[in-house]
C-alpha positions as CSV (number, residue, x, y, z in Angstrom):
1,X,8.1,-70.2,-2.5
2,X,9.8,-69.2,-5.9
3,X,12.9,-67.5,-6.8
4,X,10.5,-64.8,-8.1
5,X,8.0,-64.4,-5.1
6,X,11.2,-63.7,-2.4
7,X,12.6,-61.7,-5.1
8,X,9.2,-59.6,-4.5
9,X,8.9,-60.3,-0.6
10,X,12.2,-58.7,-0.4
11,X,11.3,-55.9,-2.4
12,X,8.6,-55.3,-0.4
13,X,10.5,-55.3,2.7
14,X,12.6,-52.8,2.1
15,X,10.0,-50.4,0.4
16,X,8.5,-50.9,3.8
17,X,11.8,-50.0,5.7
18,X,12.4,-46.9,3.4
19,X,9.0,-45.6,4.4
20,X,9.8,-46.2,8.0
21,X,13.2,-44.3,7.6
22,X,11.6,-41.5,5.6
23,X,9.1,-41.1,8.9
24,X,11.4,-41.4,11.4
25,X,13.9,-38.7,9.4
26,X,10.4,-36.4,9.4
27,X,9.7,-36.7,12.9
28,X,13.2,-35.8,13.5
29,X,13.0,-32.9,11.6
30,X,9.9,-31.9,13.1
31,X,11.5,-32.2,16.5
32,X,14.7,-30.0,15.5
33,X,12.0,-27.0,14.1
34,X,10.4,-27.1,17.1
35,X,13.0,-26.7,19.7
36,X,14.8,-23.8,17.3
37,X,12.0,-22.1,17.6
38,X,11.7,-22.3,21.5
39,X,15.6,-21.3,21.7
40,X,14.5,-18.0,19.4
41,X,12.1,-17.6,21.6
42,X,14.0,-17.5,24.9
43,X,16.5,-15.4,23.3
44,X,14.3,-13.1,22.6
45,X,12.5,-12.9,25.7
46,X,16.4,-13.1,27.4
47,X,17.3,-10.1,25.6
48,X,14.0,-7.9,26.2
49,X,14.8,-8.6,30.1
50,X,18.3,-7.3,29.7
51,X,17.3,-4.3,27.6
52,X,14.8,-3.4,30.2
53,X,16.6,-3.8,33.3
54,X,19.8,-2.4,31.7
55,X,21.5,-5.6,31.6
56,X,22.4,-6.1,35.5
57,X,19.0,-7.8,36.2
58,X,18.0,-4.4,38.3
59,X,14.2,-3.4,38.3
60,X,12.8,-1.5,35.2
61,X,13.2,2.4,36.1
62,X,14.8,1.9,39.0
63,X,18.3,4.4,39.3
64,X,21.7,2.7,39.9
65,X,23.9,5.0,42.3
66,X,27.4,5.1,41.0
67,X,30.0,3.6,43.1
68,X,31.1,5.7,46.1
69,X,34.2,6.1,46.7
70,X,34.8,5.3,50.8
71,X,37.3,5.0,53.7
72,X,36.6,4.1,57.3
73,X,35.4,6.3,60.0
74,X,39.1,5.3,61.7
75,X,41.1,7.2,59.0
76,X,39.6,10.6,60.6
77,X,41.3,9.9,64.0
78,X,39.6,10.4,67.3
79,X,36.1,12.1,67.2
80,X,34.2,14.2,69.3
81,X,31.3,11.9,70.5
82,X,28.0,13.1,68.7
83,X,25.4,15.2,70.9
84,X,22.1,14.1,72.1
85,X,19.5,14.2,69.9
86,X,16.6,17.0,70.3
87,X,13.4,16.3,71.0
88,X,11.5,14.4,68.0
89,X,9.7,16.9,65.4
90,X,6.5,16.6,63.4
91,X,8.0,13.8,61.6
92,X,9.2,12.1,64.4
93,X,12.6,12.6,63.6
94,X,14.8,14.6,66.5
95,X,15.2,18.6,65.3
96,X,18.8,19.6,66.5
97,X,17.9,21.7,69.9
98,X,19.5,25.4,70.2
99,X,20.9,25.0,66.9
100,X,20.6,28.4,64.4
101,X,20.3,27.4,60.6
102,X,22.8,27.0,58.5
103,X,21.4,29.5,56.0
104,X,18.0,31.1,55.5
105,X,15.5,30.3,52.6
106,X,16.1,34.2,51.3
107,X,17.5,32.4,48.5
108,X,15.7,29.4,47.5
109,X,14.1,28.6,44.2
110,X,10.9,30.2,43.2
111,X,9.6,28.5,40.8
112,X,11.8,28.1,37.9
113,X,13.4,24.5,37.4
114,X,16.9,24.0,39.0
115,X,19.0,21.2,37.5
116,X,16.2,20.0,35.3
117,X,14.1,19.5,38.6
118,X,11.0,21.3,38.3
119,X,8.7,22.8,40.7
120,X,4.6,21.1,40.3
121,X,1.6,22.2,42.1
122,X,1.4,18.2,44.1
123,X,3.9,15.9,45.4
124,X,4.8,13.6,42.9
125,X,5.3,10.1,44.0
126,X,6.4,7.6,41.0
127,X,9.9,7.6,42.7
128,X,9.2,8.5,46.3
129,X,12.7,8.1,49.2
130,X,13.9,10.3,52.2
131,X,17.6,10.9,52.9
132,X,18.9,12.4,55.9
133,X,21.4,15.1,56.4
134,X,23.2,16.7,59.6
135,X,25.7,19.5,59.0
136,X,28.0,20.6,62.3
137,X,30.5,23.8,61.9
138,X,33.2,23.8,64.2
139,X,31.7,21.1,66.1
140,X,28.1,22.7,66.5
141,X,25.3,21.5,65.0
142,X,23.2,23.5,62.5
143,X,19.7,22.9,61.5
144,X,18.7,22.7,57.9
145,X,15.6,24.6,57.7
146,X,12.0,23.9,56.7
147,X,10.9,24.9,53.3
148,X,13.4,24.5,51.2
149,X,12.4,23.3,47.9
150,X,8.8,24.9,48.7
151,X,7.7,28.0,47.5
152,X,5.1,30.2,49.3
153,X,5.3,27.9,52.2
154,X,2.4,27.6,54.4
155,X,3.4,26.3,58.0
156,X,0.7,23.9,60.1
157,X,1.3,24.4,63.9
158,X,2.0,20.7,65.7
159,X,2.7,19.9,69.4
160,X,6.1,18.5,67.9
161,X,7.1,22.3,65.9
162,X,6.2,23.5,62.9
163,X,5.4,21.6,59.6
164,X,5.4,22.5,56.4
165,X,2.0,20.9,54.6
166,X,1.3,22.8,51.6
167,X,2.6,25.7,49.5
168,X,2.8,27.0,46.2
169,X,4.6,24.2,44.4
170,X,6.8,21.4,45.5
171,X,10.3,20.6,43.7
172,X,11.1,17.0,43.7
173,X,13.6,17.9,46.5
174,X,12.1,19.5,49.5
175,X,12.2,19.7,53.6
176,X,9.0,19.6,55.2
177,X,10.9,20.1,58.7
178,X,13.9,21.3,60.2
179,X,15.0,18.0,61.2
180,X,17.1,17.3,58.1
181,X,15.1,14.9,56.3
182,X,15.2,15.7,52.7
183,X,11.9,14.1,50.6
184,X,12.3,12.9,47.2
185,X,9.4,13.3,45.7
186,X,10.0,12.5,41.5
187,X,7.9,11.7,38.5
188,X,11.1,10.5,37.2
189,X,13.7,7.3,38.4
190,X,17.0,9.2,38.4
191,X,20.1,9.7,41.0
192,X,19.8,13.2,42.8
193,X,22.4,14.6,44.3
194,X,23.5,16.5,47.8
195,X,24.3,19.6,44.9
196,X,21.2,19.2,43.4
197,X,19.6,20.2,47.0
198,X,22.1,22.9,47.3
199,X,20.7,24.3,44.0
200,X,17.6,24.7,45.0
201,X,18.3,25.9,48.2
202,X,20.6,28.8,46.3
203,X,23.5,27.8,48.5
204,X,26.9,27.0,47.0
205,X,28.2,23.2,48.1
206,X,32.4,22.3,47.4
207,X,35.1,20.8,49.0
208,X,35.2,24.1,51.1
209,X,32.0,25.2,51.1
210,X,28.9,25.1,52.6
211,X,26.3,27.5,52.6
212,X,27.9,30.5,54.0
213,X,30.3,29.0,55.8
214,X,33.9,28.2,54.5
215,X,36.7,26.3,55.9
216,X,37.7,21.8,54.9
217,X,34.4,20.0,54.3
218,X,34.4,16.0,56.0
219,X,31.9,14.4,54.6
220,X,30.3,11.4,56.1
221,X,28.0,8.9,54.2
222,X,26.2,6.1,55.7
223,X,28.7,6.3,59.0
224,X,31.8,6.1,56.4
225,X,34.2,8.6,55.1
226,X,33.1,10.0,51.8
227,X,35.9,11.4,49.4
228,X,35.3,13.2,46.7
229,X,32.8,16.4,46.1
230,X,30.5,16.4,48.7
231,X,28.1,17.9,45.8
232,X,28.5,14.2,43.9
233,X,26.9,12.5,47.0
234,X,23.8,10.9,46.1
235,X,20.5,11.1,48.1
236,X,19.9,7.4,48.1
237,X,17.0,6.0,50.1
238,X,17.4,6.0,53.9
239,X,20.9,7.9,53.5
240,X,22.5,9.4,56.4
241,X,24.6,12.0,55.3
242,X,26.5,14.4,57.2
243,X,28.7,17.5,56.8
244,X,31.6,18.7,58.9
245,X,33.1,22.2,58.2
246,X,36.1,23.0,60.3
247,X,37.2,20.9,63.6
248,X,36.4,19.2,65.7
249,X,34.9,16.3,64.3
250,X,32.1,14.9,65.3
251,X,31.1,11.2,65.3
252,X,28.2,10.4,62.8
253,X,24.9,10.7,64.2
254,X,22.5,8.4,63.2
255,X,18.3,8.7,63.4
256,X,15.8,6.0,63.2
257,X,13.9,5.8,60.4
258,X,10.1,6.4,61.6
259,X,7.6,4.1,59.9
260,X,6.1,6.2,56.6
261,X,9.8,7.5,56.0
């Protein structure tokens, strides 16, 4: 072969090796586009998520109850043991036996909205819980009454006592029973509070107040010692709440969630 024809065979070569560079280097870039774009992507979809859920990978619409503030039971001393618990109501929950109320329903609500909680011809059940609450003055038990949160209440008669089943309107907060079990029933996600309750009920709730009744609150919360305004406490789902006015003090009492509650 000539001087001339490698000069060429070489020339061809390395035409052929700069096309095969150029390829490669395409294919590369190619590559690179692609997986940007999938990065974007799952950015994107990472930071919908977080807006949704607020960031702490919690359910869309669903509250977050603000940190509690709590001490142990021990810190309270030695505590009367708690009483036996009444016969089970229409919601299979014990009513307290003997006990008066703490307050009538004289002063409830009628109608208009209390704490931006309104008052709508059905139950509403977007955001549907139950807390519980027990109140004892002086060491005796009180019984939160039926209706509250339940205008024009119209009782049903049940082997177990009577239930309340229907009335004029329902606010998002309302008892059904006397045996403490406080229904939230919201079109809405949100944190209510034991003072939202009070509200509608029309009964002032402090640090030294309860309904009528005055004298050092205790409050309890979930069998720990609460501390702070017992009208902060939130009605979180399955709650067990209870409210001491005066002494003794009583142990916290605790009910078993019926199935449906």
């Amino acid at each position: 072969m000539s001087k001339a024809d490698r000069n060429r065979q070489r020339a061809k070569e390395k035409i052929a090796q700069a096309k095969a560079l150029e390829v490669q280097r395409k294919r590369r870039r190619r590559w690179l586009t692609i997986a940007a774009a999938v990065v974007v992507v799952a950015a994107a979809a990472t930071g919908i998520t977080l807006a949704v859920s607020g960031g702490n990978g919690a359910q869309a619409g669903s509250p977050s109850s603000p940190h509690l503030s709590l001490a142990p039971l021990s810190t309270l001393g030695t505590l009367k043991p708690a009483p036996s618990p009444g016969p089970l109501g229409p919601e299979s929950v014990p009513v307290p036996p003997g006990a008066t109320p703490l307050a009538t329903t004289a002063t409830k609500a009628t109608g208009q909205a209390v704490d931006g909680i309104q008052c709508q011809t059905s139950e509403q059940t977007i955001f549907h819980i139950h807390a519980h609450l027990t109140i004892f003055v002086n060491g005796s038990p009180r019984q939160i009454p039926a209706a509250i949160g339940i205008p024009g209440a119209q009782a049903q008669n049940t082997a177990q006592g009577p239930f309340i089943g229907s009335g004029t309107c329902f606010y998002w907060l309302h008892t059904h029973a006397a045996d403490g079990i406080i229904h939230i029933e919201s079109p809405v996600h949100r944190i209510y509070t034991l003072g939202n309750f009070f509200d509608e009920w029309g009964q002032p709730l402090g640090p030294n107040k309860v309904g009528p009744v005055t004298g050092p609150v205790t409050a309890l919360y979930n069998g720990q010692v609460y501390k702070g305004n017992p009208r902060d406490i939130p009605l979180n789902a399955h709650a067990q709440i209870q409210l001491e006015i005066g002494t003794p003090l009583i142990a916290p009492e605790s009910i078993t969630w019926p199935s449906g509650l």
